[in-house]
C-alpha positions in Angstrom: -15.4 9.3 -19.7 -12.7 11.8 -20.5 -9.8 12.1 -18.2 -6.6 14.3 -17.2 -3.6 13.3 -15.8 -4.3 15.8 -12.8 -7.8 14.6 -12.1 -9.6 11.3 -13.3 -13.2 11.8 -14.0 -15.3 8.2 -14.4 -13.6 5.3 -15.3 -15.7 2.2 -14.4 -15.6 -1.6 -15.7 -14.7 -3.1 -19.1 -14.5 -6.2 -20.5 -12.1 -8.4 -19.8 -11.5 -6.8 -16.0 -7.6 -7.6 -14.7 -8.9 -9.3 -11.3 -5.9 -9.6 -8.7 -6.2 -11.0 -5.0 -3.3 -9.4 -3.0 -1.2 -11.7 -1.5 -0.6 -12.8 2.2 -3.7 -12.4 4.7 -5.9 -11.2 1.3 -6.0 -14.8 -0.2 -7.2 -16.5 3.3 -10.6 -17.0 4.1 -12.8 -16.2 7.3 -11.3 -17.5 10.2 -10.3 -17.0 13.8 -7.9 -14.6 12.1 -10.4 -12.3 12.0 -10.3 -9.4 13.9 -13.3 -8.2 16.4 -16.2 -6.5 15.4 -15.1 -3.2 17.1 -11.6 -3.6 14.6 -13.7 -3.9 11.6 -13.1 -0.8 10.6 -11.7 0.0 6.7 -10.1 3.7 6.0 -9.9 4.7 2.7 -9.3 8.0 0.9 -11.7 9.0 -1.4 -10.2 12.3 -2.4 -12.9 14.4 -3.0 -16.3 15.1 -1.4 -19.2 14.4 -3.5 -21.2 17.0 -5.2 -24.2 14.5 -4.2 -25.2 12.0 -2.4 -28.3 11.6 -4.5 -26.5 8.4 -7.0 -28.5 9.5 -10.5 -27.0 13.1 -9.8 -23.5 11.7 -9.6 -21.1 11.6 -12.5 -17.0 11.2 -10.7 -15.4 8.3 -9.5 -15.0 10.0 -6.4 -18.9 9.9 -6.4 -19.3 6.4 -7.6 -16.9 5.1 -4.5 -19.7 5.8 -2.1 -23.2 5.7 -4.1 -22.1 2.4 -5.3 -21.6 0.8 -1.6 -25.1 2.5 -1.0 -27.1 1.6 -3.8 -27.2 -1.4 -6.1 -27.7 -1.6 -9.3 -29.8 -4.1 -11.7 -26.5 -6.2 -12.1 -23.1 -5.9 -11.8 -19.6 -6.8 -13.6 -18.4 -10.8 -12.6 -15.3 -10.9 -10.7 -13.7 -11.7 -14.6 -15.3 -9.0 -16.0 -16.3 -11.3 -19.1 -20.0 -10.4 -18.8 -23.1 -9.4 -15.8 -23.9 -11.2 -12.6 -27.0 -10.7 -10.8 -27.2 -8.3 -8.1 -30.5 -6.2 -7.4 -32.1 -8.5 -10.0 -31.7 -12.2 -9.3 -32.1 -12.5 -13.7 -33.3 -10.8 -16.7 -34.6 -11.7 -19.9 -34.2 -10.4 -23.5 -36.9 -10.1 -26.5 -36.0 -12.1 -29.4 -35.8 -8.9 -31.4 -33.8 -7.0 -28.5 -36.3 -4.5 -27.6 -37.6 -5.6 -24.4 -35.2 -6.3 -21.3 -37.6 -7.7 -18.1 -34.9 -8.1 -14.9 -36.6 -10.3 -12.1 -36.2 -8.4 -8.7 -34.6 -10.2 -5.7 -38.0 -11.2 -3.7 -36.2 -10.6 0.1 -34.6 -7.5 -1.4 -35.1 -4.7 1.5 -34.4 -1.2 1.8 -31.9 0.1 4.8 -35.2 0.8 6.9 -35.8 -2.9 6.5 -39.4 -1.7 4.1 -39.2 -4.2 0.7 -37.8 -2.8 -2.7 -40.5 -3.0 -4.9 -40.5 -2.8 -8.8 -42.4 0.6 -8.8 -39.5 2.0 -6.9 -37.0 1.5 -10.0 -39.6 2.8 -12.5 -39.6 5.6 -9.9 -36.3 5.8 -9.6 -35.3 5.6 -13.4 -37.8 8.6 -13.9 -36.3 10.5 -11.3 -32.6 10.0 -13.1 -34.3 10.8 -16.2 -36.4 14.0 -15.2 -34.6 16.5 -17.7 -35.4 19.7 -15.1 -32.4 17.6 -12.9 -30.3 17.2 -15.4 -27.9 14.4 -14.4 -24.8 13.6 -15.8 -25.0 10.6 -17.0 -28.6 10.5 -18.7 -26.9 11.3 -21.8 -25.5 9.1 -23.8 -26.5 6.1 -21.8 -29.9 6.4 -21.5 -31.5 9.0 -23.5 -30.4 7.4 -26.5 -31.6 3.9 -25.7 -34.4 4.2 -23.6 -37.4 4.0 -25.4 -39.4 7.7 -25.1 -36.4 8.9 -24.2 -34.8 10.2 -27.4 -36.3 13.8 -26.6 -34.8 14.3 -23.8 -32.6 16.9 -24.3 -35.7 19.3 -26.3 -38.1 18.9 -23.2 -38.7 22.3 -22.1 -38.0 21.9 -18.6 -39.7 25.0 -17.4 -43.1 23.2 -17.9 -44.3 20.4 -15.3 -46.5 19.0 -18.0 -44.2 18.9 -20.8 -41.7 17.1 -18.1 -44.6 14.3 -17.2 -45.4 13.6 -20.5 -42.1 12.9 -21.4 -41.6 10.5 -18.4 -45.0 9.3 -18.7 -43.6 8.6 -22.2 -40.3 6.2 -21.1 -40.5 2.3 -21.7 -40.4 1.7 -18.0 -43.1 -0.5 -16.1 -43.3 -2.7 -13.2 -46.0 -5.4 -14.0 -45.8 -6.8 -10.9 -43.8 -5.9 -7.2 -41.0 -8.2 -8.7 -40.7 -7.5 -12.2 -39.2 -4.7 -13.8 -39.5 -3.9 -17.4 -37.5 -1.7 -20.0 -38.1 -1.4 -23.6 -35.7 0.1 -25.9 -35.9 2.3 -29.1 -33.3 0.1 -30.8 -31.6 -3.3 -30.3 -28.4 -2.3 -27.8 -26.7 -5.6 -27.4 -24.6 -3.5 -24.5 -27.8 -2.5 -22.5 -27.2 -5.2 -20.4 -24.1 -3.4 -19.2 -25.7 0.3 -19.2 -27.8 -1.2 -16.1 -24.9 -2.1 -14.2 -23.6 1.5 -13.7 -24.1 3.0 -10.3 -26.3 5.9 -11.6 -29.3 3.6 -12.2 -30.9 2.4 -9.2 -34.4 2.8 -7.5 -35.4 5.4 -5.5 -37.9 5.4 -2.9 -40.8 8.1 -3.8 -42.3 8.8 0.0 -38.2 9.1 0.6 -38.3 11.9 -1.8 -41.5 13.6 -0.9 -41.5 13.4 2.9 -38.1 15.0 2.9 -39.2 17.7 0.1 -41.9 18.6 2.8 -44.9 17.0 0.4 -45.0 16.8 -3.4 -44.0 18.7 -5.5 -43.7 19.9 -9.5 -41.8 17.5 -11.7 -40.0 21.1 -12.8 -38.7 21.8 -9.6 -34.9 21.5 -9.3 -34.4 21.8 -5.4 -37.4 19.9 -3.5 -36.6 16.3 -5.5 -32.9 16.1 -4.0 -33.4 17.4 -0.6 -33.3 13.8 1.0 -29.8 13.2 -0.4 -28.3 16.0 1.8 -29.2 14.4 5.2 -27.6 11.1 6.3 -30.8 10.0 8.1 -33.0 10.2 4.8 -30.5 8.6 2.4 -32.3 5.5 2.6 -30.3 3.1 -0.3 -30.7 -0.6 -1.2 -26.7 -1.1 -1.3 -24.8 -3.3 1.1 -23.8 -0.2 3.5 -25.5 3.0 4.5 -24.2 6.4 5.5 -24.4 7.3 9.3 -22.1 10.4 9.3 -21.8 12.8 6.6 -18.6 15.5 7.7 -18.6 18.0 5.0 -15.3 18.4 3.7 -13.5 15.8 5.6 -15.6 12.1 5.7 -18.3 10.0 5.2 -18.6 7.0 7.3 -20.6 3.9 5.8 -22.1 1.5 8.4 -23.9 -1.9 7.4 -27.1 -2.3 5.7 -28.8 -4.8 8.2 -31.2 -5.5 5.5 -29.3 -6.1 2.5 -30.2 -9.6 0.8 -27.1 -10.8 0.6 -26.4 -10.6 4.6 -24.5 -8.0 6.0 -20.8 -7.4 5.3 -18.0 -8.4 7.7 -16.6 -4.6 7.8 -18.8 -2.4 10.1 -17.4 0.8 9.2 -16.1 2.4 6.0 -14.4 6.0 6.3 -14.4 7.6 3.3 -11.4 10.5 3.8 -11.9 13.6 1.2 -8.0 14.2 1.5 -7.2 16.2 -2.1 -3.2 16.3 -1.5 -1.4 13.3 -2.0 1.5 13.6 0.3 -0.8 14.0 2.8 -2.8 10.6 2.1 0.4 9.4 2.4 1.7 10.4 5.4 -1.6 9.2 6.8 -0.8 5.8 5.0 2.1 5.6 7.0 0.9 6.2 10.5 -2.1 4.2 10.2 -4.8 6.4 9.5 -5.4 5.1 6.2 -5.7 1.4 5.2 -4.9 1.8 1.3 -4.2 4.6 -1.1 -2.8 5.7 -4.2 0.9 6.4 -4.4 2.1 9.7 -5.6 4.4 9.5 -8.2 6.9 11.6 -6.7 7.2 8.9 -4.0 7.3 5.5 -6.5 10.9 5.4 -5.7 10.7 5.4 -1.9 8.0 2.9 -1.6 9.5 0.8 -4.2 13.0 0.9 -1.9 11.2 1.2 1.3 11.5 -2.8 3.0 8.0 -2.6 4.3 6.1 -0.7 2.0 7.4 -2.1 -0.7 5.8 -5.5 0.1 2.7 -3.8 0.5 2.7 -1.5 -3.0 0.9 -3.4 -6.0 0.0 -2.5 -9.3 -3.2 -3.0 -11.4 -4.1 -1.8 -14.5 -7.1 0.0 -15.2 -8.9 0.7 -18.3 -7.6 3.5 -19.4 -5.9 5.0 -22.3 -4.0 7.9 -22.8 -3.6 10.0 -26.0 -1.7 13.6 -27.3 -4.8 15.3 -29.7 -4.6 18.0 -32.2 -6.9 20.0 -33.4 -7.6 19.1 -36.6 -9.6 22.3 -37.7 -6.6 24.1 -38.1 -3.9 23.6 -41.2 -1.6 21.2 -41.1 -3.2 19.3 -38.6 -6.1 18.4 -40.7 -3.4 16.8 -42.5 -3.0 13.1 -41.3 0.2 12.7 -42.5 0.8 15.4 -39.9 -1.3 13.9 -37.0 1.1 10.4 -38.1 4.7 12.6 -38.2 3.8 13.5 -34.5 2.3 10.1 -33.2 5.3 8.4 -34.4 7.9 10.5 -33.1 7.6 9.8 -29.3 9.5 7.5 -27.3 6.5 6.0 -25.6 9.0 3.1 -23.6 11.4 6.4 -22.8 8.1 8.1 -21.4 7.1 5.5 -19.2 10.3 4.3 -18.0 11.9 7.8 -17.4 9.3 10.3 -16.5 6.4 7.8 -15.1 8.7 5.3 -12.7 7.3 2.7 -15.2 4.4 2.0 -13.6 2.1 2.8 -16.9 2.3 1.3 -19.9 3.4 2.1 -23.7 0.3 1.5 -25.7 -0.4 2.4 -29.7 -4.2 0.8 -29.8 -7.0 2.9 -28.6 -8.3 -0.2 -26.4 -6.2 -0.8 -23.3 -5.2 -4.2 -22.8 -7.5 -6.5 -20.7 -11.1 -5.3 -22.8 -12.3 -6.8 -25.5 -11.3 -5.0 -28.9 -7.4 -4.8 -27.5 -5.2 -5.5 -30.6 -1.2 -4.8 -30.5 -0.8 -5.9 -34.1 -1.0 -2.4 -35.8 2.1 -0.8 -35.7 1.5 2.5 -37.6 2.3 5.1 -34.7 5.3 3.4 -33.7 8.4 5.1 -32.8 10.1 5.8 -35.6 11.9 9.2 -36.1 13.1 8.9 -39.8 9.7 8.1 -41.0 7.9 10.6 -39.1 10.2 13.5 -40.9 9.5 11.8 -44.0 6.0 12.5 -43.9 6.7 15.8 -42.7 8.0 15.8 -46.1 5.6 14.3 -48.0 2.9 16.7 -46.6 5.2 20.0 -47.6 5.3 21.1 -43.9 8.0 23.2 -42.6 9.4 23.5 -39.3 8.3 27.5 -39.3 5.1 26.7 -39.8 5.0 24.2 -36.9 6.9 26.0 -34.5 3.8 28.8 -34.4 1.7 26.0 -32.4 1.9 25.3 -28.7 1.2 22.6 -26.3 -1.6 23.4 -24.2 -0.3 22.4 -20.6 -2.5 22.1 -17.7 -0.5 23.7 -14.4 0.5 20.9 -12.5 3.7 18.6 -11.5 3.0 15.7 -13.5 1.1 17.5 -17.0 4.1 19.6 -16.9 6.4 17.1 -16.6 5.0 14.5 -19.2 4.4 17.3 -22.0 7.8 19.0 -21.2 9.1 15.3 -22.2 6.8 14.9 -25.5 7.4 18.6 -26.6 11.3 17.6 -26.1 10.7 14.7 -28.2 9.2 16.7 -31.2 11.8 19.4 -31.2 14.4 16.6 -31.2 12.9 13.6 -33.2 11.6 16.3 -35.9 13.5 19.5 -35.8 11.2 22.0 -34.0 10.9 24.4 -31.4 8.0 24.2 -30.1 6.7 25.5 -26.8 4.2 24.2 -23.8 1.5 27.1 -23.2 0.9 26.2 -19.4 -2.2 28.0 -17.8 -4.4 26.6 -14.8 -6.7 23.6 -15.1 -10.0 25.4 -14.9 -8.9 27.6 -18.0 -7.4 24.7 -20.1 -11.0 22.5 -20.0 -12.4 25.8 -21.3 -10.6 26.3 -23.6 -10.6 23.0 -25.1 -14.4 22.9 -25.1 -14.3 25.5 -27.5 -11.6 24.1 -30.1 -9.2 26.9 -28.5 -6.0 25.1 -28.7 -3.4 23.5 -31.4 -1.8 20.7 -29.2 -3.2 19.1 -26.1 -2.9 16.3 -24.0 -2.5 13.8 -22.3 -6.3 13.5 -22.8 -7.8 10.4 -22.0 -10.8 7.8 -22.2 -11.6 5.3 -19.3 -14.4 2.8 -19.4 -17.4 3.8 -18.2 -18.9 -0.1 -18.9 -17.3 -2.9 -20.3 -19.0 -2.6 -23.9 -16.7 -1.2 -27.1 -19.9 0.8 -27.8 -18.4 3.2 -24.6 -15.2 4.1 -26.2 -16.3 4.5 -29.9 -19.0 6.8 -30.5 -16.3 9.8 -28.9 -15.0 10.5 -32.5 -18.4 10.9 -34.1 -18.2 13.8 -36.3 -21.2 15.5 -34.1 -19.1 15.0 -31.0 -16.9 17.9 -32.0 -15.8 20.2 -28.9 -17.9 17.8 -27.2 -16.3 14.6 -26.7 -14.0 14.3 -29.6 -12.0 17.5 -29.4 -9.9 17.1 -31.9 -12.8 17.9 -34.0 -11.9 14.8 -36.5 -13.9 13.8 -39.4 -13.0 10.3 -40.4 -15.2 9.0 -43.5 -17.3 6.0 -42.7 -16.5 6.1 -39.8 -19.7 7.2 -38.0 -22.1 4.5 -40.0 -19.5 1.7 -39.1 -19.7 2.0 -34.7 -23.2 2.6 -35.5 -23.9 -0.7 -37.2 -21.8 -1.9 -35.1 -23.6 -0.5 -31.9 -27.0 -1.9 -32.8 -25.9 -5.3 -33.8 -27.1 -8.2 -32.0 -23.9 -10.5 -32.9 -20.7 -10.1 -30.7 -18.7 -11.9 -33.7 -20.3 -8.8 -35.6 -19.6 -6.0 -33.9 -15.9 -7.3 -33.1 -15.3 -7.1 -36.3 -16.6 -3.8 -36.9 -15.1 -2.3 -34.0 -11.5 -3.7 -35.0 -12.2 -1.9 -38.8 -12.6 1.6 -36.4 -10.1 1.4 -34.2 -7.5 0.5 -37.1 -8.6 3.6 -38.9 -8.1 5.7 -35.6 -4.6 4.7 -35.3 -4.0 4.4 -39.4 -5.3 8.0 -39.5 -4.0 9.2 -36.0 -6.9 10.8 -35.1 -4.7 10.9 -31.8 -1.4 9.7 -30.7 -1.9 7.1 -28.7 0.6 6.9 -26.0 -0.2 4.9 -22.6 -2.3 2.5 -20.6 -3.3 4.2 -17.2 -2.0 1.7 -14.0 -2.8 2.8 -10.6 -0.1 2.0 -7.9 -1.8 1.2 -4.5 -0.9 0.8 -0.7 -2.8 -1.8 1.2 -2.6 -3.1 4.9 -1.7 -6.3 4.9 -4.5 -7.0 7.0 -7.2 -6.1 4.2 -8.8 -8.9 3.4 -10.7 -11.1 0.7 -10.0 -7.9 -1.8 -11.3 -8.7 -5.2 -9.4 -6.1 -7.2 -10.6 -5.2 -10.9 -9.5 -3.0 -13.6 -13.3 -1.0 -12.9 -12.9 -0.2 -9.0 -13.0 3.3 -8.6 -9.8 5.9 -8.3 -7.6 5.1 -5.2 -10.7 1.8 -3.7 -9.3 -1.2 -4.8 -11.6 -3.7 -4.3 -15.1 -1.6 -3.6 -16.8 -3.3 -6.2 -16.8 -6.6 -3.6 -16.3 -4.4 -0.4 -19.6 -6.7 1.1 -17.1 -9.6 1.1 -13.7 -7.9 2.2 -12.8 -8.1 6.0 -9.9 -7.0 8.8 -7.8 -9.6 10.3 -6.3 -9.4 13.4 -3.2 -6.9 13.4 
């Protein structure tokens, strides 16, 4: 999903996951060591409250760090992030032709009431994601575009109740028995297998629903359907923990699920903070309050010279990428000799180093390092001052004509500082004067929605799965003002990640992936700048943390939470 500096939307697994156990008491197993039942307790700052507790009507990572510790999905990432493990369903099976995916259910497989999971509840649950009257997040383009039936989607009229059934009625989902749950595709989608895994898709119990809805109701109702995901007593998940305290605006405390098939987790409570300002996390960090947390930039330094803390600060890379994009409906930046003279004009090593306490990364690919598709060996958006005037040059640009165009510049510390640092880098490398154009967050996404901008970044991408087919299809030439901002039209492009979408050969799509990401960077349909790396405090007496490049923002680890523990401090 799209990111900002300032605020990171979704950005979940990928290939090739970075998987670190931090050292000391994290590496031990259960032992003595561990620490009472009434100590089990892990406090954790999850930044934001969510805007549901319902898990198909979630789209942040701030969302995902509790509906995924909740509810559980089909299957999950491996620890290696190299491809699915089993989790809700013990295995699947795929049709010869790809059509037909059929995941065998986990027979002991129990709801947090301790009532069996049943294959009806994830047809009903899938339906219930993909009733368009709800409109969740992340229906499109995960599911409505490889679901069979589900195509029309987004032209149901959802003011009618019968238009709405036939359409669900109409979805390749089907449970032929209690165990066995069955979904059929429109297309081969060699990455369905990781579209399952995301935290959105999950069953849903139906007398849940209706008994707290007060009885049934229309399938065009928008309220009834997500009444029982506002109460902690009827958000009744299938997940390894359940909620048993919901404080708005402050916490949500996570309990074990008693029933859950793998046995219940060592930790018997998980506070979930909502604490939005940083320095405040970390003064919590300090006194206690808080088991692990993101660093603030403006502190690197201290922790990094602090005796203790500094033994307990790590760094793991996430997949992420970072990118400066220009609007490419306006003259010269249609131009991608232009786009080029810009990309290769910026000190990414300077960036990182200097302004970012070099914690990210310098990056010039498109796919951050640890997925598959991560290439280092095109060089064309390298730093290289001399040739970036040159093609200035060769395009017949002039400085006047540049220096009209601004930077758009979200309002905060760190956008400011970063595009102050670029903008510095353009006037210098390339002989302009060009100026940031910083307004408030809320204002910038507008205006970017609508194409209203010459200049803006850092924009980002972070995995939402590990599949290529995530990251690709956000330059389609149809994705303008949507999800490719820049509004780029690269030719052939389009027909290439689509072949290579559908194609059931990984040596295939590889190869075609590597032939579009070299004519992203050849054509800099953005300058690629830096691979996002998140800088985490953690108690020494966290343990068993299995830490991946796809945990949610600021919860290293929650993707294995059932297997963490405290040890006696």
């Amino acid at each position: 999903m799209h990111l900002r500096v300032s605020i990171r939307a979704l950005a979940l697994a990928a290939a090739g996951f970075f998987v670190v156990s931090a050292c000391g008491p994290n590496n031990s197993t259960p032992s003595a060591n561990l620490a009472p039942a009434d100590k089990q307790v892990l406090n954790v700052n999850d930044g934001t409250e969510p805007n549901s507790y319902d898990p198909t009507q979630q789209t942040y990572t701030y969302e995902a760090g509790v509906g995924r510790e909740t509810f559980e999905a089909l299957l999950k990432p491996n620890p290696a992030g190299t491809d699915v493990s089993p989790a809700a369903a013990e295995k699947f099976d795929v049709s010869s032709d790809g059509l037909t995916y059929t995941f065998h259910l986990r027979s002991g497989a129990k709801w947090s009431d301790g009532k069996a999971v049943t294959a009806s509840d994830w047809v009903y649950g899938y339906q219930h994601f993909l009733n368009p009257a709800l409109a969740a997040g992340y229906v499109d383009p995960f599911f409505d575009t490889t679901i069979k039936g589900a195509d029309g989607y987004s032209n149901v009229d959802v003011s009618s109740a019968s238009a709405i059934d036939t359409f669900i009625q109409g979805l390749g989902l089907s449970a032929p028995d209690a165990n066995t749950f069955v979904i059929k595709l429109q297309h081969p989608a060699a990455f369905f297998k990781w579209v399952v895994t995301l935290w959105v898709a999950v069953p849903i119990r139906k007398d849940v629903v209706e008994q707290a809805a007060g009885g049934t109701f229309t399938s065009n109702d928008t309220t009834k359907p997500l009444k029982w995901a506002q109460s902690a007593n009827t958000i009744i998940g299938n997940g390894p923990y359940k909620i048993s305290e919901i404080v708005s605006k402050d916490h949500v405390t996570l309990v074990p699920n008693t029933s859950y098939w793998a046995g219940a987790p060592h930790i018997q409570k998980i506070v979930e903070n909502f604490i939005e300002d940083a320095n405040t996390a970390f003064a919590k960090y300090q006194t206690g309050d808080l088991d692990m947390m993101t660093v603030p930039l403006a502190d690197v330094d201290v922790v990094r010279n602090d005796p203790v803390l500094s033994k307990q600060a790590k760094v793991y890379p996430k997949l992420t990428t970072f990118w400066m994009t220009f609007n490419a409906q306006k003259t010269p930046f249609d131009n991608p000799d232009v786009r080029m003279a810009f990309a290769k004009s910026i000190d990414r090593d300077k960036l990182n180093k200097q302004v970012q306490h070099d914690i990210q990364q310098s990056i010039m690919s498109f796919i951050p390092k640890g997925m598959a598709g991560y290439d280092t060996s095109d060089k064309a958006q390298s730093y290289d001052p001399t040739a970036a005037k040159a093609l200035l040059q060769k395009a017949g640009v002039t400085a006047a004509q540049l220096n009209k165009f601004t930077l758009l510049t979200r309002n905060t510390t760190r956008n400011k500082t970063l595009n102050q640092f670029i903008v510095d880098q353009w006037n210098t490398n390339l002989g302009l004067n060009l100026q940031l154009e910083v307004i408030d967050s809320k204002t910038v996404t507008s205006r970017v929605r609508k194409g209203q901008f010459d200049i803006y970044g850092p924009d980002g991408w972070g995995a939402d799965y590990p599949d290529q087919q995530d990251w690709f299809d956000i330059y389609f030439k149809n994705s303008c003002h949507s999800l490719n901002w820049g509004c780029y039209t690269l030719p052939g492009y389009d027909a290439l990640v689509t072949k290579a979408d559908s194609e059931l050969d990984q040596n295939a799509r590889n190869k075609d992936y590597a032939t579009a990401q070299k004519m992203l960077i050849d054509q800099a349909a953005d300058a690629f700048l830096f691979q996002d790396y998140e800088y985490n405090l953690i108690k020494p007496y966290v343990g068993n943390l299995t830490i991946t490049a796809g945990d949610d923002q600021s919860l290293p680890g929650n993707f294995y939470w059932h297997d963490a523990y405290i040890t006696v401090h």
